[in-house]
C-alpha positions in Angstrom: 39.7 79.5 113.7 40.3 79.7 109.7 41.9 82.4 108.2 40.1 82.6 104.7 40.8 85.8 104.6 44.7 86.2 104.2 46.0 88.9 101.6 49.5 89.9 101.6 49.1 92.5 98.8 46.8 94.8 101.1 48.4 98.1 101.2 49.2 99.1 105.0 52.1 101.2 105.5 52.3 104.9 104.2 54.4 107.7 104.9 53.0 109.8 107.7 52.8 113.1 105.6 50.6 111.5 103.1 47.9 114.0 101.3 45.1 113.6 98.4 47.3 114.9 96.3 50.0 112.2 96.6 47.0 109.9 95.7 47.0 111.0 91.6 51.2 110.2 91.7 50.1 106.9 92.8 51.4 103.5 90.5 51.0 100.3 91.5 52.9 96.7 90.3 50.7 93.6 89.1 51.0 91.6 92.1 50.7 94.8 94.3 53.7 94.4 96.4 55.0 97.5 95.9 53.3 101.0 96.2 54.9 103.7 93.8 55.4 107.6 93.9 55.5 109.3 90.3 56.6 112.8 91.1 58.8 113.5 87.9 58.0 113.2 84.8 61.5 112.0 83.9 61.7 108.7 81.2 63.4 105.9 83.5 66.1 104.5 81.1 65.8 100.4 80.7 69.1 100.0 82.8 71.2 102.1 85.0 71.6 103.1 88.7 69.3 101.7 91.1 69.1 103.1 94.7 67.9 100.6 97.2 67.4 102.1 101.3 67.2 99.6 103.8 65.6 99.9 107.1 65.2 97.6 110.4 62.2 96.5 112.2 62.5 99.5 114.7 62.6 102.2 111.6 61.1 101.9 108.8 58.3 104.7 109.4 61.0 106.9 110.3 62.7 106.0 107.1 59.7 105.4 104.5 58.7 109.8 105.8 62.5 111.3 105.5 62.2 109.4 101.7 59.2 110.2 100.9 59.9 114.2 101.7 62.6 114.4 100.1 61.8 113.0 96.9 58.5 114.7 96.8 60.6 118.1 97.2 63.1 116.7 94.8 60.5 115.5 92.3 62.2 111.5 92.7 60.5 108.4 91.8 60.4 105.8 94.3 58.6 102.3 95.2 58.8 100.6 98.6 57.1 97.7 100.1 53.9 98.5 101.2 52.2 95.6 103.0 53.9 95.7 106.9 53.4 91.9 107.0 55.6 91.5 104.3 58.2 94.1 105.1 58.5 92.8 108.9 59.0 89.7 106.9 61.5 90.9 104.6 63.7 92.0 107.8 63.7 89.2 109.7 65.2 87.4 106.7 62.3 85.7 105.7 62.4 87.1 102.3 64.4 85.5 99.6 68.5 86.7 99.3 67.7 89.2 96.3 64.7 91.3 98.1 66.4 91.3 101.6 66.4 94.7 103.2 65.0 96.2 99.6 62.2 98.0 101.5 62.6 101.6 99.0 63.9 101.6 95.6 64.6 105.0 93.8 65.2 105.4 90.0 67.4 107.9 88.4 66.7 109.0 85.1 70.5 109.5 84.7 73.8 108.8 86.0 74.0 112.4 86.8 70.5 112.5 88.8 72.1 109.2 90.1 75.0 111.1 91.8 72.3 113.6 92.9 69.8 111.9 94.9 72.4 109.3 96.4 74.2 112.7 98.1 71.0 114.2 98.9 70.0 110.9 100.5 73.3 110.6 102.2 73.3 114.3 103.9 70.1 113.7 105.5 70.6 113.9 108.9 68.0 111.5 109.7 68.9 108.9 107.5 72.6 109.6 108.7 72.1 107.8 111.8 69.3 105.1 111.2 70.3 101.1 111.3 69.7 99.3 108.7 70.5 95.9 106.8 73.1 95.0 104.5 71.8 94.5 100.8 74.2 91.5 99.5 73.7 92.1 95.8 74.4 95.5 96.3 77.8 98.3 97.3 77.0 100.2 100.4 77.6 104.2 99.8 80.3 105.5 101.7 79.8 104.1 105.3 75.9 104.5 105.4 74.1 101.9 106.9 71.0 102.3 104.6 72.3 103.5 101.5 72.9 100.8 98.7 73.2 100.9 94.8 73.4 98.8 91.6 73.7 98.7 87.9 70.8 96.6 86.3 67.5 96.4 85.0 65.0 99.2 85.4 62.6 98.6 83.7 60.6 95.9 80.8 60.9 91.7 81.6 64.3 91.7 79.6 66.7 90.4 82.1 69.5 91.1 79.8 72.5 94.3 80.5 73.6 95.6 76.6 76.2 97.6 75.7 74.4 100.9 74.5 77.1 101.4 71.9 77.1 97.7 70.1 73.7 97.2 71.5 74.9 93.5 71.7 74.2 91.5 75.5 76.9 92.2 78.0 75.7 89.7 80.9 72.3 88.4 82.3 71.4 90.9 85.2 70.0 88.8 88.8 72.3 85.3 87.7 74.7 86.6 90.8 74.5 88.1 94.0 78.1 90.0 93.6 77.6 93.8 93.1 78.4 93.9 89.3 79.5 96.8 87.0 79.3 96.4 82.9 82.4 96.9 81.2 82.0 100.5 80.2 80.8 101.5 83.7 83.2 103.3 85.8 82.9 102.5 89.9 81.0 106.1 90.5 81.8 106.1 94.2 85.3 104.0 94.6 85.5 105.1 98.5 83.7 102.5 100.8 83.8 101.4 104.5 83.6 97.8 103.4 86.6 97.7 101.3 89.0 98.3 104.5 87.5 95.5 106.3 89.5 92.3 107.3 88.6 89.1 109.1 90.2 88.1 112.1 89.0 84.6 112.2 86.9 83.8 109.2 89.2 81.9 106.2 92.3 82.3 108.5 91.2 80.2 111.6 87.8 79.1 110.8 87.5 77.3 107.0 84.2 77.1 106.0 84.1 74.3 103.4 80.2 73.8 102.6 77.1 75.6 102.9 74.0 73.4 104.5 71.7 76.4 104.2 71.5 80.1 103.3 68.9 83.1 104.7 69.2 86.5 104.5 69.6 86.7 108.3 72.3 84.4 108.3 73.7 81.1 107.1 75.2 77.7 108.0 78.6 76.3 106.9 80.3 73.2 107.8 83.9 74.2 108.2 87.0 73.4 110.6 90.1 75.0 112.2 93.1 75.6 109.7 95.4 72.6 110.0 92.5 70.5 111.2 90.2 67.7 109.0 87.4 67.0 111.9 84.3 68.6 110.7 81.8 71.3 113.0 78.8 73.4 112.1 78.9 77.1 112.1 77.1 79.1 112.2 76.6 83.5 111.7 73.8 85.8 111.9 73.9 89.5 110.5 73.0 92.8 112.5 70.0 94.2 111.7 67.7 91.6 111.7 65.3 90.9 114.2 62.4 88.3 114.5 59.6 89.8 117.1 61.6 92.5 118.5 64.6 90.2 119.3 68.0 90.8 117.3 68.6 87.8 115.1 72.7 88.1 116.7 71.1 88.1 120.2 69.2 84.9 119.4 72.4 82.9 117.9 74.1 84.4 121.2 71.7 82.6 123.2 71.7 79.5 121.6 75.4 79.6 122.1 74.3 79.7 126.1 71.9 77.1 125.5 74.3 74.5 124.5 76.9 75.2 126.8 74.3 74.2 129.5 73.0 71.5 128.0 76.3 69.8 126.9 75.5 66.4 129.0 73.0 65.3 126.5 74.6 63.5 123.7 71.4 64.7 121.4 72.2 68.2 121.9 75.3 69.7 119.6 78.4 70.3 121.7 80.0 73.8 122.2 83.3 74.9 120.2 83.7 78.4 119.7 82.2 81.7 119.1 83.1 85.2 117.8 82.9 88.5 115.8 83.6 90.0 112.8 82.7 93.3 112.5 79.5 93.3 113.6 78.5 89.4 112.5 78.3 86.8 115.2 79.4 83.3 114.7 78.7 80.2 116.8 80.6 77.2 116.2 79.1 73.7 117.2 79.2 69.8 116.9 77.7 68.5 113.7 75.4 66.4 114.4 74.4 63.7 112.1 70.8 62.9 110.7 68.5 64.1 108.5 65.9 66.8 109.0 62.5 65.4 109.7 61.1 66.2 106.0 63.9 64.7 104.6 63.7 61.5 106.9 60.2 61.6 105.5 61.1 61.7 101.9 63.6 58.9 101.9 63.2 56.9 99.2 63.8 54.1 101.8 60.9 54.6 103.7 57.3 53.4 102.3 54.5 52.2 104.1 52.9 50.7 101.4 55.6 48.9 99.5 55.8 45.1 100.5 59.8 45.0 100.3 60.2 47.9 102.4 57.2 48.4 105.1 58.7 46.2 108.0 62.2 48.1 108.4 59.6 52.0 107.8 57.6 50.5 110.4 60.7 49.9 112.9 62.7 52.5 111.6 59.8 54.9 112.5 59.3 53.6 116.2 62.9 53.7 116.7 62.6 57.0 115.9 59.6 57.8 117.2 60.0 56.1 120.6 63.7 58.1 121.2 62.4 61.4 119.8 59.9 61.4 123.2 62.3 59.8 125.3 64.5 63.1 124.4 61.8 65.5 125.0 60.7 64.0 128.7 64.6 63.9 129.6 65.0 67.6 128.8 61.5 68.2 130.3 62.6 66.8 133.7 65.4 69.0 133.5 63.2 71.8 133.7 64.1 72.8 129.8 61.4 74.3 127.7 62.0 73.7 124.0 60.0 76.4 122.8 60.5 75.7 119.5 59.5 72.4 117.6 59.9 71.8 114.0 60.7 69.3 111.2 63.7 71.6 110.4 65.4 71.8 113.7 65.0 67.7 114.9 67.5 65.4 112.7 66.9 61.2 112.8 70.1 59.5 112.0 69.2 56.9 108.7 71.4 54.8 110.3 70.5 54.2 113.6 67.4 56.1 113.7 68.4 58.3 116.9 67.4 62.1 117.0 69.0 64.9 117.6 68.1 68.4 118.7 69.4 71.7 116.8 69.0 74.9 117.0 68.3 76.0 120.4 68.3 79.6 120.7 64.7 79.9 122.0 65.3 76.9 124.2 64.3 78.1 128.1 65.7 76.6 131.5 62.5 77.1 133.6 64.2 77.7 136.8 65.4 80.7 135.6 61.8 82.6 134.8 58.8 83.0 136.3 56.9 83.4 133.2 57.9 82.8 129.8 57.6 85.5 126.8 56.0 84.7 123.3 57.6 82.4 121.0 58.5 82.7 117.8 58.0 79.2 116.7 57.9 77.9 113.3 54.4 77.6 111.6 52.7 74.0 110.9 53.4 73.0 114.6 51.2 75.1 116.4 47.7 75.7 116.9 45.6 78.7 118.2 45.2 76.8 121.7 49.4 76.4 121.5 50.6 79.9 123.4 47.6 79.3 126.2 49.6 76.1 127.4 51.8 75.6 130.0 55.3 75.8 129.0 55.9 71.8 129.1 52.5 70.9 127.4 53.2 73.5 124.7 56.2 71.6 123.7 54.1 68.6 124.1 51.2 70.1 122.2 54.1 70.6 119.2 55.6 67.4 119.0 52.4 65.9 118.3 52.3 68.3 114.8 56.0 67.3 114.6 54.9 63.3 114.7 52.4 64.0 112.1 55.2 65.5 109.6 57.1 62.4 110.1 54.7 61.0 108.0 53.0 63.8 105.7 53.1 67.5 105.6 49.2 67.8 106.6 50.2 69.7 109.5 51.3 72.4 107.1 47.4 73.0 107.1 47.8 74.8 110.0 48.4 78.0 108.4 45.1 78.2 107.3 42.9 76.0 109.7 44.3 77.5 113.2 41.9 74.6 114.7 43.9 71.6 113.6 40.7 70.1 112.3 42.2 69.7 108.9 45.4 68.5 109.9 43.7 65.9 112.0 41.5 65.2 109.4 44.0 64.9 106.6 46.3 62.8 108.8 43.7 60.1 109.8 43.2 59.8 106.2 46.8 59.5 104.9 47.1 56.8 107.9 43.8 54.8 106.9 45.5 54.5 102.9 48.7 54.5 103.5 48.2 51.1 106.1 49.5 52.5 109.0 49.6 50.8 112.0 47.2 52.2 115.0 49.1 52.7 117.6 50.9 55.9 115.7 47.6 57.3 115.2 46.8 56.6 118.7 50.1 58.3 120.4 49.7 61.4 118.1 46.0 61.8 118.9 46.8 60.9 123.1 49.4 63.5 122.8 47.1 66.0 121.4 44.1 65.6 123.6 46.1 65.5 126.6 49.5 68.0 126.3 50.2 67.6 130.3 51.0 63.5 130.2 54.6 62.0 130.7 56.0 61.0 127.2 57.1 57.8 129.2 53.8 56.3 128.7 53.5 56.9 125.0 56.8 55.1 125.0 55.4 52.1 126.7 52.7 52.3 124.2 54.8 51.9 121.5 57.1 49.3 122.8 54.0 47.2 123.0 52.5 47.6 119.6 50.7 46.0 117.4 51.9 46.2 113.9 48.9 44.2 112.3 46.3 46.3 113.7 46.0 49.1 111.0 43.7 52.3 111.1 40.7 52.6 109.3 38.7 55.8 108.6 35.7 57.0 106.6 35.2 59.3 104.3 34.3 62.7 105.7 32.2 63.6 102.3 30.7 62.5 99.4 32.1 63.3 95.9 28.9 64.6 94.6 28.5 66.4 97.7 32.2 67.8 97.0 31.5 68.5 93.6 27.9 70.4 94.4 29.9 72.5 97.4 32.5 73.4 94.6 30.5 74.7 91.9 28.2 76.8 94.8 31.2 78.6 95.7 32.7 79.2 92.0 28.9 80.8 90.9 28.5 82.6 94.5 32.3 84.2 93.6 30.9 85.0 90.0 28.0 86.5 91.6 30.1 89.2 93.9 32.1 90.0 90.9 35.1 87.9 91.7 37.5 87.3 89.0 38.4 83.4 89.3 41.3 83.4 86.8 43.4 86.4 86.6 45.0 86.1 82.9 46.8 89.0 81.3 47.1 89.1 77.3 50.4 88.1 76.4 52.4 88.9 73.5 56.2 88.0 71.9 58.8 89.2 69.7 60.6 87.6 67.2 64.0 88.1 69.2 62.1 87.5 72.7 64.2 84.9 75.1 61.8 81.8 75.3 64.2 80.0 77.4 64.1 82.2 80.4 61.2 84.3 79.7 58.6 84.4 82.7 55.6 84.6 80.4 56.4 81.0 78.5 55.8 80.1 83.0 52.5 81.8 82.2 51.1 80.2 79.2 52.7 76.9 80.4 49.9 76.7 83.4 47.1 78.5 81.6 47.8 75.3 78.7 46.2 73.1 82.0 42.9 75.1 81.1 43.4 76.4 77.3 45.5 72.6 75.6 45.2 75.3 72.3 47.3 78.4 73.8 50.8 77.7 72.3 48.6 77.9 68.8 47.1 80.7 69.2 50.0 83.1 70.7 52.6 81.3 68.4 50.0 80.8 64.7 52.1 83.4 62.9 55.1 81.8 60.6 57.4 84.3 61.6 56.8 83.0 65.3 56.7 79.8 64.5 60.5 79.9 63.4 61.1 81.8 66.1 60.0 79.4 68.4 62.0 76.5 66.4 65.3 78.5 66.8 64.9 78.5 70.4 64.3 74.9 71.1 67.1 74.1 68.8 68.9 76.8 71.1 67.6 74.9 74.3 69.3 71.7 72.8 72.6 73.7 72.2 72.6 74.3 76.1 71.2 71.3 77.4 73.5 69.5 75.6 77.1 71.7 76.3 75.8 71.8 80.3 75.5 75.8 79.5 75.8 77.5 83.3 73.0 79.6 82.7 70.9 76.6 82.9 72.1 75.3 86.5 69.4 77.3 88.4 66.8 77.6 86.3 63.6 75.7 86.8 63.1 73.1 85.0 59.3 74.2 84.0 61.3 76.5 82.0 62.1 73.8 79.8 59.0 71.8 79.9 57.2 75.4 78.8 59.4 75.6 75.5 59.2 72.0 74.7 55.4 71.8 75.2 55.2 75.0 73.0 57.4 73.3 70.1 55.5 70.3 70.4 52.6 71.9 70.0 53.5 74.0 66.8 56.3 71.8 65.1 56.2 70.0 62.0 57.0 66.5 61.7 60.0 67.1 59.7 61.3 69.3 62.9 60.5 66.5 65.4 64.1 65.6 65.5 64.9 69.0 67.3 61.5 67.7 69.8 64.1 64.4 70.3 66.9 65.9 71.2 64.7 68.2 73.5 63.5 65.5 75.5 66.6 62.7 75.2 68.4 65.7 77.1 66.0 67.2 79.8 65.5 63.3 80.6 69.4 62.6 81.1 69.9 66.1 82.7 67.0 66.2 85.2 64.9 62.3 85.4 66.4 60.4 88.6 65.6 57.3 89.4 64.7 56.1 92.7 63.0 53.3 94.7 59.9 54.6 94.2 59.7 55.5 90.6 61.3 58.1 88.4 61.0 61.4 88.8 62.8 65.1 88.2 65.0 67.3 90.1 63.4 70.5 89.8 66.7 72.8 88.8 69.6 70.9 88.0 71.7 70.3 91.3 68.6 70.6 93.2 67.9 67.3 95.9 64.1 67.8 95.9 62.4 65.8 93.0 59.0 66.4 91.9 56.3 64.0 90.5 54.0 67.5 89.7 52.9 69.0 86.6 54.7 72.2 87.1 58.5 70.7 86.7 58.6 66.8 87.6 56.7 63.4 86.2 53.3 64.3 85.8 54.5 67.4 83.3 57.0 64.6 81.0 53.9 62.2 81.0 52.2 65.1 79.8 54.8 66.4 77.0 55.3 62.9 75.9 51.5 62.4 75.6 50.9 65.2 73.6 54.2 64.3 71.7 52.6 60.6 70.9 49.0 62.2 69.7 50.6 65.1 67.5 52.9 62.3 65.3 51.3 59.1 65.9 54.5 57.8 67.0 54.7 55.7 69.9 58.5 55.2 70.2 58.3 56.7 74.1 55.5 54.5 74.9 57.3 52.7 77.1 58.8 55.5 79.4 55.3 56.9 79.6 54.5 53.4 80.8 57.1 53.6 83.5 56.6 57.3 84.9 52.8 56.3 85.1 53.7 53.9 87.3 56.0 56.4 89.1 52.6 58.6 89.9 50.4 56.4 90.8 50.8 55.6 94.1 50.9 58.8 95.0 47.4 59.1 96.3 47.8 62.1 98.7 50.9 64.3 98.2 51.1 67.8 99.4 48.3 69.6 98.2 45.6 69.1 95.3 47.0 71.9 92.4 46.2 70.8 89.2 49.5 72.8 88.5 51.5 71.2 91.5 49.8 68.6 93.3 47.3 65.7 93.3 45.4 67.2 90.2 48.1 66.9 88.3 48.3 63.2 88.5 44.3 62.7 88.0 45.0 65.0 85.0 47.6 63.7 83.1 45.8 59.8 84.4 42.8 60.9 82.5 44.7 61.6 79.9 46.6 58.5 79.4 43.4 56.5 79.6 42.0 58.9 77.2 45.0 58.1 74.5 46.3 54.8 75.6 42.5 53.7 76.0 43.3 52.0 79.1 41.1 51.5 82.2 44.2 49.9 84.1 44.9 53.3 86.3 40.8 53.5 87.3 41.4 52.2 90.3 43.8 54.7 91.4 42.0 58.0 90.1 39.1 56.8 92.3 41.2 56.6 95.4 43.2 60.5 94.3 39.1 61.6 94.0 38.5 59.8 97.5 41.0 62.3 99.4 40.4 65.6 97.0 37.9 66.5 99.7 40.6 66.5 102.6 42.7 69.6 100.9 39.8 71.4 101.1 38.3 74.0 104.0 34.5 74.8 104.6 33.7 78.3 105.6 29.7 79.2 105.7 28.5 76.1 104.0 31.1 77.1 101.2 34.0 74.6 100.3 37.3 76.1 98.8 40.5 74.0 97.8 43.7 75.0 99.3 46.1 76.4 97.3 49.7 74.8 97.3 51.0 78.3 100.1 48.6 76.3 102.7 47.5 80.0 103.6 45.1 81.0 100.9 42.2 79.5 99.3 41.8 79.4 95.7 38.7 79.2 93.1 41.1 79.4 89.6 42.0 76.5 86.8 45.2 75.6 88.1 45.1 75.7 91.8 41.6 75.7 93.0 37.8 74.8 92.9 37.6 75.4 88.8 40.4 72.6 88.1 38.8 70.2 90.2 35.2 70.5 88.7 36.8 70.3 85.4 38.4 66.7 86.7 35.4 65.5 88.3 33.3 66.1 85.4 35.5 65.0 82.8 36.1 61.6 85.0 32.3 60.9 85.1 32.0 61.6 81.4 34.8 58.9 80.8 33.0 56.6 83.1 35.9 56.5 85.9 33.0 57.9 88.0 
């Protein structure tokens, strides 16, 4: 099965009361996420009061019709999420910490409506006694469980709170989660449930000292006992939340029962503790140590390719390989049914490349049911054939996805293609270029085919194989074959009226924030299709100074580690340097210098395999893409070298080329943020440096272009980097390719 058709934006939940006459008070937001009622005709202010009403999975019809009543009858404007995929999404915590349990937002026109419709709201004796989830950036009102407020932005893309007597910036609104008054804000309502609470355990008994990872559901901490140094994992989960009808609490309860049973395997986490406070649950458990299975893959250590290091990937990966199924068949003749396999919840020690299992609170002992429920396992691992198993041979069925992620994410391919055909597909391919020996290709494609075997003889396999003997495969299509499918699809889209590249006209101040403005994001990836954009938004003289104040600005903070930079993206930067490159003079190339001397020092790493840039500034992940990594300072210093004739960064171009091109097959094929982006800024190179030495590799990127792509009634789509959607735009789908291929054969690389 493929799911071509996946839109998340489709509007699906109403209130139950709904008429044709609620149709004309009817607004909707660009990305049609939200579906809004306009019964006043009140002028929202551009900050204020902000009412946000949560719900749970169980409620939220119940909810979205006492709201909607009583703000039609009230004449109060409010939004709420109106997809149900999305909402069930946002409470189960899969939404990101600053829309959790935001499913209906209500704007005042005035502190005094303000005070109004929070009261109304909170006498309602529906909404008196509904559950709902806690909103983190917000203060709960009084003791209701759904009834939240905040002071910040209503309105406009200025992100900034002013004073409204100085009319000079206060603070940034969204930069922290704490609820956050300005300083000529009183605290309207200073009588709240939460103030009075206290922890009996937490900071007293139990230290957390780290977090490892944060959801809106709940979070993970090292920590250890007061008075103690040794080191344990705990973890909490919040009420409210529930994934498939099962309370997120009950599930971290269960795991808690899960490793008490299974505390004789010294790959499962050992029991410590668990309690409450309040109503949040905490489990505390042995760390375990290792890395999760996309990080294992990502080690810089690890690289099949590289003459130095493929003998210790190749035994490091059958080490960990061959005890990953040893663990599986030992819990399997226990009678324990995983449920549940992922890259996120196995860890492979670097050192000795042993695995470990974590979180286990779908984790089954057979002999205690007769027939086992649906699972709510983690997407990428399964296919459509997955729930139709038997118990052991599901697990089975999704450690073979699991084995393909230890070597490239094409199983995250699954979330389109439901077949695996892709995954398979891709896979083969990665193992044919990247020289991968046979036998992994083998166990992964044994395990697949037959989900009932003993793991034990996929062992045996391995402990007898062949390193020498590498997989080969062909190539599933012909570029001009490719290129022919790709255009058909792009003209048969034009033909149904189907807007390939949705661009909105843009336009700036002269006081507009370029640093942290969303629309510089904009222009930044339409420049992939339009090189002339910054010019033509940014011609006028008075913009043109404007834009140098900012990048001398950018260069202030860079340089003075300004906090406000910590957590933004990086292509924030690249989308204010390209843009100053682009209109600068050369006697303001010095403020270009600085730019990039600093974003190098503050974001380039270097690493085994070439140089390339953490994407915020603390962040672990590095990226080699267009958007915010190598392929986007190749680019900038490119453009830098053709605009002043100056070749003083030749050489780091030189070196970050090198960085990229042995990346023949990263996660997906974006111009924006994947393997376009390397043929793109390749092409480019040859095109300035009037070099032919990366040919070679552009040929082999174009070899696996077809592989990120999905057929669907004789028409081919590219993938776009979500793995759910397909795409037909510049930066992300079919139209970016065809411009690549056809530029490639014009510069004879083809």
């Amino acid at each position: 099965m493929i799911n071509l058709n996946y839109q998340s934006s489709d509007t699906s939940l109403l209130p139950s009361d709904f008429q044709l006459e609620d149709y004309k008070k009817i607004a909707r937001d660009s990305k049609k996420r939200f579906l809004q009622f306009c019964f006043s005709n009140a002028e929202i202010p551009d900050q204020g009061f902000k009412i946000h009403i949560s719900a749970t999975q169980i409620n939220y019809q119940v909810i979205l019709d006492e709201v909607f009543d009583l703000c039609k009858s009230n004449l109060i404007d409010f939004k709420y999420i109106s997809n149900r995929e999305q909402l069930l999404d946002n409470l189960a915590g899969k939404d990101d910490l600053w829309a959790s349990g935001k499913f209906i937002t209500i704007y005042p026109s005035s502190l005094d409506d303000f005070k109004k419709v929070i009261v109304k709201l909170y006498e309602n004796n529906v909404l008196k006694v509904q559950d709902g989830i806690a909103i983190f950036s917000d203060r709960r009102y009084r003791d209701s469980n759904v009834i939240f407020y905040r002071y910040g932005r209503l309105k406009g893309p200025d992100k900034w709170i002013y004073n409204p007597i100085t009319k000079l910036k206060e603070y940034r609104d969204y930069e922290s989660m704490e609820y956050r008054l300005p300083a000529w804000v009183d605290e309207p309502f200073p009588d709240n449930s939460d103030d009075s609470k206290t922890c009996k355990y937490l900071f007293k008994k139990i230290i957390p000292t780290e977090g490892l990872n944060s959801k809106p559901s709940g979070a993970t901490f090292l920590a250890h006992v007061a008075g103690s140094e040794e080191e344990f994992v705990l973890k909490n989960a919040h009420p409210g939340y529930m994934n498939l009808g099962v309370a997120c609490t009950d599930s971290l309860k269960n795991e808690a029962v899960n490793i008490k049973r299974m505390m004789k395997f010294d790959f499962i986490p050992n029991y410590i503790a668990d309690f409450s406070e309040d109503e949040d649950y905490f489990l505390c458990e042995e760390k375990k140590c290792g890395l999760s299975v996309d990080d294992y893959r990502a080690d810089s250590h690890h690289n099949f390719i590289d003459k130095k290091l493929r003998k210790k990937t190749i035994n490091d990966y059958r080490k960990s390989i061959t005890d990953l199924l040893k663990n599986v068949q030992i819990l399997h003749d226990e009678r324990i049914f995983l449920g549940n396999i992922s890259s996120e919840n196995v860890l492979v020690d670097p050192e000795t490349n042993l695995v470990s299992f974590v979180d286990l609170e779908q984790s089954v002992f057979l002999e205690d049911h007769s027939k086992i429920a649906f699972f709510a396992r983690t997407e990428g691992f399964f296919d459509e054939n997955t729930p139709f198993l038997a118990p052991i041979a599901q697990d089975n069925q999704q450690l073979a996805y699991l084995l393909i992620s230890f070597f490239c994410r094409g199983n995250m391919f699954l979330l389109i293609d439901h077949s695996g055909a892709m995954t398979i597909n891709f896979f083969k391919q990665y193992a044919s270029t990247h020289n991968l020996p046979k036998v992994f290709v083998d166990v992964i494609m044994d395990l697949l085919e037959d989900p009932n075997q003993r793991l034990d003889n996929l062992v045996e396999v391995l402990d007898k194989m062949d390193c020498e003997n590498l997989y080969n495969s062909e190539d599933l299509v012909s570029l001009d074959d490719f290129q022919y499918e790709l255009v058909k699809s792009v003209y048969l889209a034009m033909i149904d009226g189907i807007q390939i590249d949705d661009k909105k006209t843009l336009f700036f101040e002269e006081d507009t924030d370029l640093i942290f403005n969303e629309n510089m994001v904009s222009i930044y990836k339409e420049y992939l299709q339009k090189p002339t954009i910054f010019n033509d938004i940014f011609f006028e003289k008075k913009m043109h100074n404007h834009v140098i104040s900012e990048g001398k600005r950018l260069v202030e903070m860079l340089k003075d580690g300004d906090e406000r930079l910590a957590e933004t993206s990086l292509v924030q930067v690249y989308a204010l340097l390209l843009c100053t490159i682009k209109i600068a003079s050369p006697s303001e190339k010095i403020i270009i210098d600085s730019l990039i001397n600093y974003t190098q020092e503050k974001y380039m790493e270097s690493t085994i395999n070439g140089k390339f840039f953490r994407i915020t500034e603390y962040s672990t992940y590095l990226s080699p893409y267009f958007a915010d990594g190598t392929a986007g300072m190749i680019n900038i210093l490119l453009e830098y070298r053709e605009k002043f004739h100056d070749t003083k960064y030749d050489a780091s171009i030189l070196d970050l080329v090198n960085s990229i091109s042995q990346e023949h097959m990263p996660k997906n094929s974006s111009l924006y943020r994947g393997l376009g982006s390397f043929i793109y800024v390749l092409q480019k190179f040859k095109k300035i440096f009037k070099s032919s030495k990366r040919d070679n590799d552009i040929r082999e990127m174009f070899r696996n272009l077809p592989l990120y792509s999905i057929v669907s009634n004789g028409n081919r789509y590219m993938v776009d980097e979500s793995f759910r959607r397909i795409s037909l735009d510049f930066a992300d789908g079919n139209a970016g390719i065809i411009f690549l291929i056809e530029q490639a054969k014009q510069m004879g690389i083809l």
